[in-house]
DRENGU-156959 format. One record per atom (N, C-alpha, C): atom name; x, y, z. Coordinates in steps of 0.2 Angstrom, whole numbers, plus 2048, in hexadecimal, padded with zeros to 3 digits. Layout:
<pts>
+-------+-----+-----+-----+
: atome :   x :   y :   z :
+-------+-----+-----+-----+
:    CA :   X :   Y :   Z :
...
+-------+-----+-----+-----+
</pts>
This chain:
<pts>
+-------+-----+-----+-----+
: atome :   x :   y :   z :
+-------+-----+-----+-----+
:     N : DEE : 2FB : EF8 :
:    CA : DF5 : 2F9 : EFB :
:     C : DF9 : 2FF : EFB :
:     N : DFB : 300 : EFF :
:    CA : E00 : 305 : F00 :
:     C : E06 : 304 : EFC :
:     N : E09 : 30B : EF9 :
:    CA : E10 : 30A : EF4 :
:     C : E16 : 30D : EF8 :
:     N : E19 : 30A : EF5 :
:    CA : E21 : 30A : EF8 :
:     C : E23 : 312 : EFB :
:     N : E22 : 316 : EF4 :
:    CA : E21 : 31D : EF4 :
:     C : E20 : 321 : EF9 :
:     N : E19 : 31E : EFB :
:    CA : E14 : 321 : EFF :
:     C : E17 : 320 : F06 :
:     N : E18 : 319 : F07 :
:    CA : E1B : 316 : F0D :
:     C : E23 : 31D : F10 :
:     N : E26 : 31D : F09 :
:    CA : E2E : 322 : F0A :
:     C : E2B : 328 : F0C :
:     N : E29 : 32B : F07 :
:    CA : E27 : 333 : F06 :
:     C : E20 : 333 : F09 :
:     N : E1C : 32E : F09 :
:    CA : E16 : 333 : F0A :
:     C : E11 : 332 : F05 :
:     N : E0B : 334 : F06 :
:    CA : E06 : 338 : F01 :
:     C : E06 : 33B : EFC :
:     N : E08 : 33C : EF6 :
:    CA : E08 : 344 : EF4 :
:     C : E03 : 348 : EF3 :
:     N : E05 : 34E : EF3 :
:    CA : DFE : 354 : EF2 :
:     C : DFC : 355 : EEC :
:     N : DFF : 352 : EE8 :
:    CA : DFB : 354 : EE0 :
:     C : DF9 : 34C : EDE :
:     N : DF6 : 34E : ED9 :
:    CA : DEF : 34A : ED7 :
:     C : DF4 : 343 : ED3 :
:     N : DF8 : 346 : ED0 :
:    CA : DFB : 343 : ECB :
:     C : DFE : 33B : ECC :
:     N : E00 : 338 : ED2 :
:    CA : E00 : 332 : ED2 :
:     C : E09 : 333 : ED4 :
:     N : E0C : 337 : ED2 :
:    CA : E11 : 338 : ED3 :
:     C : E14 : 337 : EDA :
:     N : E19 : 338 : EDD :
:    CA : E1D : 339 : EE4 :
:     C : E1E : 342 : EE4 :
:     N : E20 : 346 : EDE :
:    CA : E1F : 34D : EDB :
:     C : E1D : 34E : ED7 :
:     N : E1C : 354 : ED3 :
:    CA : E1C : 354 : ECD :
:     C : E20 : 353 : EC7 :
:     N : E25 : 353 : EC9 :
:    CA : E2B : 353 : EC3 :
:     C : E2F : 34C : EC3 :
:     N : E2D : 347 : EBF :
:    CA : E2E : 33F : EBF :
:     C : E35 : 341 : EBD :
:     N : E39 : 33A : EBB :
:    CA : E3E : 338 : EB7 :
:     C : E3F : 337 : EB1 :
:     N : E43 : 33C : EAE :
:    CA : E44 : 33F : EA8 :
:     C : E4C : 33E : EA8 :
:     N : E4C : 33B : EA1 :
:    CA : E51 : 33A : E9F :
:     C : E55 : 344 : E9B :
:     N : E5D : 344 : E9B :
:    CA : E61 : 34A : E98 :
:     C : E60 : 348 : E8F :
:     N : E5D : 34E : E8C :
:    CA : E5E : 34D : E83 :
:     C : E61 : 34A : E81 :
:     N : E5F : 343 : E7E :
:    CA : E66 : 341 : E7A :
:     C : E69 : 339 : E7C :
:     N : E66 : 338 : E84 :
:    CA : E69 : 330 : E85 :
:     C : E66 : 32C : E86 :
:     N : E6A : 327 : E82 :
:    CA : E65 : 322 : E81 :
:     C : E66 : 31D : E86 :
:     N : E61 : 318 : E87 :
:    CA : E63 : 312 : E8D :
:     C : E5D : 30E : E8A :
:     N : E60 : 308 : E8F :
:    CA : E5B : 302 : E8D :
:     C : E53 : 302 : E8B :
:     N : E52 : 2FD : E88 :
:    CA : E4B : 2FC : E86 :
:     C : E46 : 2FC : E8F :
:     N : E47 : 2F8 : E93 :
:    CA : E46 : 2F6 : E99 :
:     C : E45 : 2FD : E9C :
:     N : E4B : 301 : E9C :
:    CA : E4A : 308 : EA2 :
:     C : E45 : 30E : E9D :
:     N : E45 : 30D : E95 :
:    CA : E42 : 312 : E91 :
:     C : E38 : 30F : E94 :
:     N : E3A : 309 : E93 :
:    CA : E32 : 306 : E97 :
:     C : E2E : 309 : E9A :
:     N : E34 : 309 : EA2 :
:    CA : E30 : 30D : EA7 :
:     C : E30 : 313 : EA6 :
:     N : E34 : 317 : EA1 :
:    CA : E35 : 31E : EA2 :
:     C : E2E : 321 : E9E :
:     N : E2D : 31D : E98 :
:    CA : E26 : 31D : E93 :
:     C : E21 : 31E : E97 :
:     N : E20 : 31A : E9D :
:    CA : E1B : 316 : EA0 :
:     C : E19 : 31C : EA8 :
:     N : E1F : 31F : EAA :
:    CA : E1F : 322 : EAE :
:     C : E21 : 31D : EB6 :
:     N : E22 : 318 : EB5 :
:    CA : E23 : 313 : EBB :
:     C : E2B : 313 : EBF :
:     N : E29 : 316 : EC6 :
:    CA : E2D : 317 : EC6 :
:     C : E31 : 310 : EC9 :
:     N : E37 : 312 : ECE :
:    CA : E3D : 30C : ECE :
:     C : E3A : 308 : ED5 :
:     N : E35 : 309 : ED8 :
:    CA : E33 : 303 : EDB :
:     C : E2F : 302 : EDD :
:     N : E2B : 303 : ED5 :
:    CA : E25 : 2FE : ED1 :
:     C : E28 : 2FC : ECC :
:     N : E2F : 2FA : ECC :
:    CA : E32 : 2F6 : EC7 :
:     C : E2D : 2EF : EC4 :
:     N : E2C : 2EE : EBB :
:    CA : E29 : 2EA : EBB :
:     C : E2C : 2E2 : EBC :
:     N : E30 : 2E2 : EBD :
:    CA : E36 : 2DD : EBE :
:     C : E37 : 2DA : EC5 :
:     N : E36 : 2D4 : EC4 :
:    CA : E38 : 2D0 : ECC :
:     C : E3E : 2D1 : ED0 :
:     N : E3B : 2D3 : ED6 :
:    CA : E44 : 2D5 : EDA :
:     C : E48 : 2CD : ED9 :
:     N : E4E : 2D0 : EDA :
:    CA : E52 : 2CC : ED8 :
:     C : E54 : 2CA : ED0 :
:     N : E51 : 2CA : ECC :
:    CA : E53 : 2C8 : EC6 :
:     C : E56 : 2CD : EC2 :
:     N : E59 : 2CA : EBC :
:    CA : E5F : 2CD : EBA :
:     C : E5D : 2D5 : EB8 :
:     N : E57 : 2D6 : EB4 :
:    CA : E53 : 2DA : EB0 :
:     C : E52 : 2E1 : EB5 :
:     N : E51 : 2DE : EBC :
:    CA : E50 : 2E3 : EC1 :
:     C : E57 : 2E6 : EC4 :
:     N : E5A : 2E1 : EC6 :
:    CA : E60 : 2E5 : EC5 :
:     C : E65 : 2EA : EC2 :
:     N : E65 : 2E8 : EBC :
:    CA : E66 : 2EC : EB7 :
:     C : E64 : 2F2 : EB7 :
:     N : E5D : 2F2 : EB7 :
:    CA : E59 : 2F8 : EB5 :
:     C : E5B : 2FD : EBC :
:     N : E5C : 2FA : EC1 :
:    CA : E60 : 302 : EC7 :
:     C : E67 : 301 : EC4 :
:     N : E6A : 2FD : EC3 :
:    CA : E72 : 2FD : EBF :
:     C : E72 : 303 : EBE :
:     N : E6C : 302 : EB6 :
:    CA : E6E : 309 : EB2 :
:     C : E6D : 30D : EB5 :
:     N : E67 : 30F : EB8 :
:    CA : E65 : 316 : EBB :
:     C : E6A : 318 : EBE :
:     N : E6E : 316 : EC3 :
:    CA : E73 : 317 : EC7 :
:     C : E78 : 31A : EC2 :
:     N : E79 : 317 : EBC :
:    CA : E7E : 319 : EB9 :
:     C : E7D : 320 : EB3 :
:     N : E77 : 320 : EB4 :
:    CA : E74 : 327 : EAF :
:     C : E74 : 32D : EB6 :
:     N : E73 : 32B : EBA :
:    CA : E71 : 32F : EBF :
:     C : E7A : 332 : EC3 :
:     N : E80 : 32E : EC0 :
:    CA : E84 : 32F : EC5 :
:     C : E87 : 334 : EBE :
:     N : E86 : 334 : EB9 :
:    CA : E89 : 336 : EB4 :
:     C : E84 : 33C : EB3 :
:     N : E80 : 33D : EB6 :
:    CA : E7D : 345 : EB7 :
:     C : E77 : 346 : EAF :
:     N : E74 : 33D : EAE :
:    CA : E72 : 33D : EA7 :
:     C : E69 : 33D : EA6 :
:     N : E67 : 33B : EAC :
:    CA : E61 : 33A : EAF :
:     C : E5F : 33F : EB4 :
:     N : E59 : 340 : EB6 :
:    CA : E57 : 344 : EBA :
:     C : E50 : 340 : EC0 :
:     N : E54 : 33F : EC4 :
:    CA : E4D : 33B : EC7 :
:     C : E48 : 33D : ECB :
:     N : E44 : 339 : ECA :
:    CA : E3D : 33D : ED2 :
:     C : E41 : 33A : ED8 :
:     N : E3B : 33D : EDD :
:    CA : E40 : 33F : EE3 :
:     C : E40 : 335 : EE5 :
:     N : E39 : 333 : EE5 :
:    CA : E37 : 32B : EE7 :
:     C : E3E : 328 : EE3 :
:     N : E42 : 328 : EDC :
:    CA : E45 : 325 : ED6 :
:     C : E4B : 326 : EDC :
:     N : E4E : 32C : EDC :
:    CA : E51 : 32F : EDF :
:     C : E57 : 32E : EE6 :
:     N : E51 : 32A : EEC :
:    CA : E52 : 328 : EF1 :
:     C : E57 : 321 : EF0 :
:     N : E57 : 31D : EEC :
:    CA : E5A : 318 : EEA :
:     C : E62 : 318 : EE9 :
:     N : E62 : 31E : EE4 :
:    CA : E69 : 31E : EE5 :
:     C : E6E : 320 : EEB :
:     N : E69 : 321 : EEE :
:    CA : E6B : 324 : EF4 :
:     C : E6D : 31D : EFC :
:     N : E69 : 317 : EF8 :
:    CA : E6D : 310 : EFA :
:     C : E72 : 30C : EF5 :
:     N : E72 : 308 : EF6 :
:    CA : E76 : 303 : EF3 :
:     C : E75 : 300 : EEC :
:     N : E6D : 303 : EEC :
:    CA : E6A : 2FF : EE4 :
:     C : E6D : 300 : EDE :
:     N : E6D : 2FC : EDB :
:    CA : E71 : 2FE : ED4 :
:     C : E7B : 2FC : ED3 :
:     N : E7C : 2FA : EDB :
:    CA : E82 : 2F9 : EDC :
:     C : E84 : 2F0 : EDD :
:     N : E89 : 2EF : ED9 :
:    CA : E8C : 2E9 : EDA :
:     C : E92 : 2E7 : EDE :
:     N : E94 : 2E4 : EE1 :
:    CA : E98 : 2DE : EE5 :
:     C : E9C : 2D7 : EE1 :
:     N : EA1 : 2D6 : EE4 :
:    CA : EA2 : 2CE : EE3 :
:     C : EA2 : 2CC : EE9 :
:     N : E9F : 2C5 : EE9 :
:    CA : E9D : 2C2 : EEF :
:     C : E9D : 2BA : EEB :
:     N : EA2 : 2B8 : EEF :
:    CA : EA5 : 2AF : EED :
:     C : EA6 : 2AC : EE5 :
:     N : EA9 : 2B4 : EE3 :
:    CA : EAB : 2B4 : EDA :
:     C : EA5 : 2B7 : ED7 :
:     N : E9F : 2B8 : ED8 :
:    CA : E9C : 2B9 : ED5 :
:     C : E98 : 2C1 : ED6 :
:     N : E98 : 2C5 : ED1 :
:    CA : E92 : 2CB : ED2 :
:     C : E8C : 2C9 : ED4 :
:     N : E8D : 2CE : EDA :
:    CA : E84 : 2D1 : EDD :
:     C : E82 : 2D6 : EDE :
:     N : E7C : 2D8 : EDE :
:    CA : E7A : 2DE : EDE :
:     C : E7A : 2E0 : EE8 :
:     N : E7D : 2E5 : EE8 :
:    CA : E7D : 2E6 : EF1 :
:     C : E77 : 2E9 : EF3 :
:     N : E73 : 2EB : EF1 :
:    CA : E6B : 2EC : EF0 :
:     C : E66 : 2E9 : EEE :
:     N : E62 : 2E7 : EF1 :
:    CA : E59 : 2E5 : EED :
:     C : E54 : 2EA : EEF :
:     N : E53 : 2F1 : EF0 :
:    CA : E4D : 2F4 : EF0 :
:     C : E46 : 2F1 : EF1 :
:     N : E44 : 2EF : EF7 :
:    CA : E3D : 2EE : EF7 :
:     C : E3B : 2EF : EFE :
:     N : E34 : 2EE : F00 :
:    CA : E30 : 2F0 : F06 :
:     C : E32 : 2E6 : F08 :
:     N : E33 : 2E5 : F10 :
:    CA : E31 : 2E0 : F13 :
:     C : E2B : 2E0 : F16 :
:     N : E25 : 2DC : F16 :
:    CA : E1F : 2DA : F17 :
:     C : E21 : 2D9 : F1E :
:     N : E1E : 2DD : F24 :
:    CA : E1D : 2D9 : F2D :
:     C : E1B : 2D2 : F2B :
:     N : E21 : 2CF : F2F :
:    CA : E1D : 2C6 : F2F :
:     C : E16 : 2C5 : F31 :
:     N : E14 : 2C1 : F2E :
:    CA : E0C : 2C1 : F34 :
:     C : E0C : 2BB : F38 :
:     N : E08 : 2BC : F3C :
:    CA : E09 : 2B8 : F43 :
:     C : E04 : 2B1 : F42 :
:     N : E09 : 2AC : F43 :
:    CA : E06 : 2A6 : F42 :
:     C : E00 : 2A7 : F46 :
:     N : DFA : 2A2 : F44 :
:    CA : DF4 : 2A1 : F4A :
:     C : DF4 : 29B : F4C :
:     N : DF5 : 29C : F54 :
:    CA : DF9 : 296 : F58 :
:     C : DF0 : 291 : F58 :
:     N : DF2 : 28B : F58 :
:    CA : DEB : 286 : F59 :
:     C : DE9 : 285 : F60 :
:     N : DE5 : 283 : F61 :
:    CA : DE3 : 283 : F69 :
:     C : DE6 : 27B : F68 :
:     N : DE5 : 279 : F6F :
:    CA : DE5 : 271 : F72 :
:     C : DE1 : 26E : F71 :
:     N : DE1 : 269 : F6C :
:    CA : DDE : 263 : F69 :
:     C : DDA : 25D : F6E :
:     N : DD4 : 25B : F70 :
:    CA : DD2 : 257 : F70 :
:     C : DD2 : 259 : F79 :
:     N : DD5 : 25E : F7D :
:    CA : DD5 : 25E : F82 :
:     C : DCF : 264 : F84 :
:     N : DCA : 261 : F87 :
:    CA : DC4 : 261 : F8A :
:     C : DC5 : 26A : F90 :
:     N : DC0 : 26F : F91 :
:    CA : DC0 : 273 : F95 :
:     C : DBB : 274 : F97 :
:     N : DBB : 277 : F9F :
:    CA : DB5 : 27B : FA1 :
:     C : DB3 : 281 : F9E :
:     N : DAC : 281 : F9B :
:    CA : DAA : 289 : F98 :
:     C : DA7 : 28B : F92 :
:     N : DA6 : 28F : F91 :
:    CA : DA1 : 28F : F89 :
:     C : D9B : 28F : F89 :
:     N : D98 : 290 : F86 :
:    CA : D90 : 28E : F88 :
:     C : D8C : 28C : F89 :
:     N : D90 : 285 : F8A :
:    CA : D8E : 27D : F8F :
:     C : D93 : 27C : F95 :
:     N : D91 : 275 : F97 :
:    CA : D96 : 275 : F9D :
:     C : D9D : 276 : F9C :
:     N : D9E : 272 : F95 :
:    CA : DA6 : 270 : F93 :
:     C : DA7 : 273 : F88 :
:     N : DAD : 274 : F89 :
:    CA : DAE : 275 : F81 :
:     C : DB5 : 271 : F7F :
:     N : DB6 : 26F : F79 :
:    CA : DBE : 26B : F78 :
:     C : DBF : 26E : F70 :
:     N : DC5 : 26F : F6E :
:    CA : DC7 : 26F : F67 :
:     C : DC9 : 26A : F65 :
:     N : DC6 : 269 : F5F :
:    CA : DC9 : 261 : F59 :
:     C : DCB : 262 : F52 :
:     N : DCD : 25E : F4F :
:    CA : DCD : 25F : F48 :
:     C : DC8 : 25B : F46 :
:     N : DC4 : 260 : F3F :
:    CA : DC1 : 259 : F3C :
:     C : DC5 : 256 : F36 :
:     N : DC2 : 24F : F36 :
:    CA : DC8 : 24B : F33 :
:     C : DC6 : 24C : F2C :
:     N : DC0 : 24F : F29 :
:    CA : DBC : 250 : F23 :
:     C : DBF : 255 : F22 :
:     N : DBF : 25C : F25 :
:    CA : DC0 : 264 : F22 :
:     C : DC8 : 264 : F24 :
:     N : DCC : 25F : F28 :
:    CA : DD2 : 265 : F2D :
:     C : DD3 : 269 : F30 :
:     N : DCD : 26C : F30 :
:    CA : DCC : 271 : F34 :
:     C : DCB : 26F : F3C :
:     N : DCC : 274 : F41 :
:    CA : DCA : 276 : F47 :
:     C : DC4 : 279 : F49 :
:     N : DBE : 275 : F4D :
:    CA : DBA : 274 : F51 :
:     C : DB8 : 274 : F55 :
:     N : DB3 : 27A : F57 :
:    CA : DB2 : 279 : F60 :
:     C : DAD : 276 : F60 :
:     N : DAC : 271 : F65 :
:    CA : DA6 : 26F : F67 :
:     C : DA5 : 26E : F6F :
:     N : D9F : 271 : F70 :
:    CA : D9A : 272 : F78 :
:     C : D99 : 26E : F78 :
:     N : D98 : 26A : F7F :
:    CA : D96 : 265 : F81 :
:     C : D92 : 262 : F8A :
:     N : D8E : 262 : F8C :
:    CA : D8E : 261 : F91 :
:     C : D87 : 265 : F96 :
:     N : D83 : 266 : F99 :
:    CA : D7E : 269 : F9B :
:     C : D81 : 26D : F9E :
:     N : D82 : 275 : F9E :
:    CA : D83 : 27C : FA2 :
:     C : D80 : 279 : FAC :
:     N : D79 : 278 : FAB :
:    CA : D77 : 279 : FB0 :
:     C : D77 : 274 : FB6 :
:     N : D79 : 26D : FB3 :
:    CA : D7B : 267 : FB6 :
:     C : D82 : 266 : FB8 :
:     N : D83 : 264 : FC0 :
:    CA : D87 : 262 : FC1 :
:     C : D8A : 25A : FBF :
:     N : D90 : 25A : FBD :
:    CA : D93 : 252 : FB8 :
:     C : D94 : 24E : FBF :
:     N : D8D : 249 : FBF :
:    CA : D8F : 243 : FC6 :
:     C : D91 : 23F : FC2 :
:     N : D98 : 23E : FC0 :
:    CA : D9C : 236 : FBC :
:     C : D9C : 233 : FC2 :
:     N : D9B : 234 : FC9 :
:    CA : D9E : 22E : FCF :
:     C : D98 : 22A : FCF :
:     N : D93 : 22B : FCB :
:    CA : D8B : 228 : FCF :
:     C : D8B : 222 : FC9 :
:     N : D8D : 21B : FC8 :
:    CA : D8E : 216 : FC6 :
:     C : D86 : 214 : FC0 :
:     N : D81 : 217 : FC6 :
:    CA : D7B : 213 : FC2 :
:     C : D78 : 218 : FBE :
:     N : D7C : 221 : FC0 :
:    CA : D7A : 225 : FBC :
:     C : D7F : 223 : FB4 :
:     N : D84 : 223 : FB7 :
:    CA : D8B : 221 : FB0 :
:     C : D86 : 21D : FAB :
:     N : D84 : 217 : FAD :
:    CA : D82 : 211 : FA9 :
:     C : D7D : 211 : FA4 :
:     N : D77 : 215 : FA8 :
:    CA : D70 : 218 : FA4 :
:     C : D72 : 21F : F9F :
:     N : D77 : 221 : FA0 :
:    CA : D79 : 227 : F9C :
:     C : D7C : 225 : F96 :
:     N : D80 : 21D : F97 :
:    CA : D86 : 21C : F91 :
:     C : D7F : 218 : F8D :
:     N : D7A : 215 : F91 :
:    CA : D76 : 211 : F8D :
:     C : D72 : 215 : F8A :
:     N : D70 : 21A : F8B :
:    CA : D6B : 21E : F8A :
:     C : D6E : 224 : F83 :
:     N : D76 : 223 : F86 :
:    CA : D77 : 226 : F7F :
:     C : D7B : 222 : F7A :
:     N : D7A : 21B : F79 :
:    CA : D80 : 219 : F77 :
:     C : D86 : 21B : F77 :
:     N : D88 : 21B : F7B :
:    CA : D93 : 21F : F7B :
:     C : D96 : 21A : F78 :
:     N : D95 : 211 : F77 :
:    CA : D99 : 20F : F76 :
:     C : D9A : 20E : F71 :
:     N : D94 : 212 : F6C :
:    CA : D95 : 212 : F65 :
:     C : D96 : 21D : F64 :
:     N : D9A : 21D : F68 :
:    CA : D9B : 225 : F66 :
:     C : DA2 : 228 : F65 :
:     N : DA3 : 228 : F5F :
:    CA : DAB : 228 : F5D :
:     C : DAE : 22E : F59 :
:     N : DA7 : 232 : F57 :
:    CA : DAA : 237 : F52 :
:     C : DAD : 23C : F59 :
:     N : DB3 : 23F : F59 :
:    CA : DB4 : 244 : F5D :
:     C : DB2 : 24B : F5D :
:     N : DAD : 24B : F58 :
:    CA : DAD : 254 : F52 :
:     C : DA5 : 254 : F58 :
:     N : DA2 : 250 : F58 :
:    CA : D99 : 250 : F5C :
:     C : D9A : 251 : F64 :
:     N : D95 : 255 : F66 :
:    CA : D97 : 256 : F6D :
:     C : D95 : 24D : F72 :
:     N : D91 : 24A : F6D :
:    CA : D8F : 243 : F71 :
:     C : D95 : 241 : F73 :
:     N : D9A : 241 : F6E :
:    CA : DA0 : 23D : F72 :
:     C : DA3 : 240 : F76 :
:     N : DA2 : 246 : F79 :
:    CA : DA7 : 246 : F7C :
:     C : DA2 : 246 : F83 :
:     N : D9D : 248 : F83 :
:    CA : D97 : 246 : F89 :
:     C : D98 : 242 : F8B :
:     N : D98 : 23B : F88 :
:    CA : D9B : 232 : F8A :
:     C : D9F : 234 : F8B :
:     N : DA4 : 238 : F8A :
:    CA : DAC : 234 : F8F :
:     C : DAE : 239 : F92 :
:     N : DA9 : 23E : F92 :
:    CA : DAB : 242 : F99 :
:     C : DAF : 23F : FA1 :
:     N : DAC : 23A : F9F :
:    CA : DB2 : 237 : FA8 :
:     C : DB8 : 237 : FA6 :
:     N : DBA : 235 : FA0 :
:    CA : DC2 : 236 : F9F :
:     C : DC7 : 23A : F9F :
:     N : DC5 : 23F : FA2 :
:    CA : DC6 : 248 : FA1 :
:     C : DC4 : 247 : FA7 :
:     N : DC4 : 244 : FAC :
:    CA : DC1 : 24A : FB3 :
:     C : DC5 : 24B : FB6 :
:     N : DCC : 24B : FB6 :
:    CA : DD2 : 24E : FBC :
:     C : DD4 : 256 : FB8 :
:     N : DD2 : 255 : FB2 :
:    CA : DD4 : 25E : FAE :
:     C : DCE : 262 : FAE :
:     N : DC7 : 25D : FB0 :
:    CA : DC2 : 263 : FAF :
:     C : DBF : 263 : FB8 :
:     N : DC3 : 261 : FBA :
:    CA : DC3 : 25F : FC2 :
:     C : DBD : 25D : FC5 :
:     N : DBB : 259 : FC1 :
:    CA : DB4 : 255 : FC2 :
:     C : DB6 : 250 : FC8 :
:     N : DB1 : 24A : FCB :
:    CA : DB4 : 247 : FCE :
:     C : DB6 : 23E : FCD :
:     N : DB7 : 23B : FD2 :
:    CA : DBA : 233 : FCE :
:     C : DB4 : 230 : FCA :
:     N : DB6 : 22F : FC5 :
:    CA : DB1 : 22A : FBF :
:     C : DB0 : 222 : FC3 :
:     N : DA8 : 222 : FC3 :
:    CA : DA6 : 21D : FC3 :
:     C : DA8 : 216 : FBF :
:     N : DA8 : 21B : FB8 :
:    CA : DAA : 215 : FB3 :
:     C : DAD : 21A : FAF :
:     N : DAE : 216 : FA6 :
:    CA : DB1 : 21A : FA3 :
:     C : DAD : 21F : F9E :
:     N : DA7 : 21D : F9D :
:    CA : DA1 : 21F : F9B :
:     C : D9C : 222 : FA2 :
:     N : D9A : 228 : F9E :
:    CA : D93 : 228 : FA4 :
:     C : D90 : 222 : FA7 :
+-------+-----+-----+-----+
</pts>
């Protein structure tokens, strides 16, 4: 995953994991919170804060910085640095109440929803004559299912062809929608979209 750092500045050239080589160093002598001494121990810098954006703790900890750093008490890397140079670590009152006018962090691109196809509506194409998406009612999931012979033409008009088709394949007991049988039996229901012609009956 890409860091914040890297995202502003770049890559660096040295090995050290740093943004440079000269991190953030505190001036002889000042003390500050257990929290900011943390990261300072730790080498972490301000936005790998270990603290959830928005909570008090995180706040805080640019607060201070903001206030070592305006008082000339701190020394920061260049990545630390960049923040003072926003809004972070500054407060507001807004509807009586203090806020911070800054939350430093990267926004994720939204990701693009993945649109469903048309359910239950039968096409010409695919590797048979016809293809249709369903849901299965077991997985919830979305299902293609082929149906239909490639190299026959669909004679639904021929009545005595219809009758030997629905008898020969049981259609009137074919109900799961997820099987390409079903939808081979009612393919005459579909003939003005797949521009077949007038149905003999409603079953082959």
């Amino acid at each position: 995953m890409i860091k914040l750092r890297e995202l502003l500045f770049g890559k660096p050239d040295c090995d050290c994991g740093c943004i440079n080589c000269e991190g953030t160093k505190l001036n002889e002598g000042v003390k500050v919170s257990e929290n900011l001494q943390y990261h300072l121990d730790n080498k972490i810098p301000l936005n790998e804060s270990v603290f959830r954006i928005s909570s008090n703790a995180h706040v805080k900890l640019f607060s201070e910085v903001r206030k070592l750093w305006e008082l000339d008490k701190i020394q920061l890397s260049e990545s630390d640095e960049y923040f003072m140079h926003t809004d972070a670590g500054r407060q507001g009152i807004y509807e009586g109440k203090i806020v911070p006018l800054d939350l430093p962090y990267i926004m994720e691109a939204p990701k693009k929803k993945k649109k469903n196809p048309p359910l239950n509506k039968p096409r010409r194409g695919g590797p048979k004559a016809y293809f249709v998406y369903v849901r299965d009612p077991k997985t919830k999931k979305i299902k293609k299912v082929t149906f239909g012979s490639g190299g026959l033409k669909a004679k639904i008009g021929n009545k005595e062809a219809s009758q030997a088709f629905a008898k020969r394949h049981d259609c009137k007991n074919k109900k799961d929608r997820t099987k390409a049988s079903y939808w081979s039996c009612n393919l005459p229901r579909y003939h003005k979209q797949l521009g077949l012609g007038t149905p003999a009956s409603t079953y082959w």
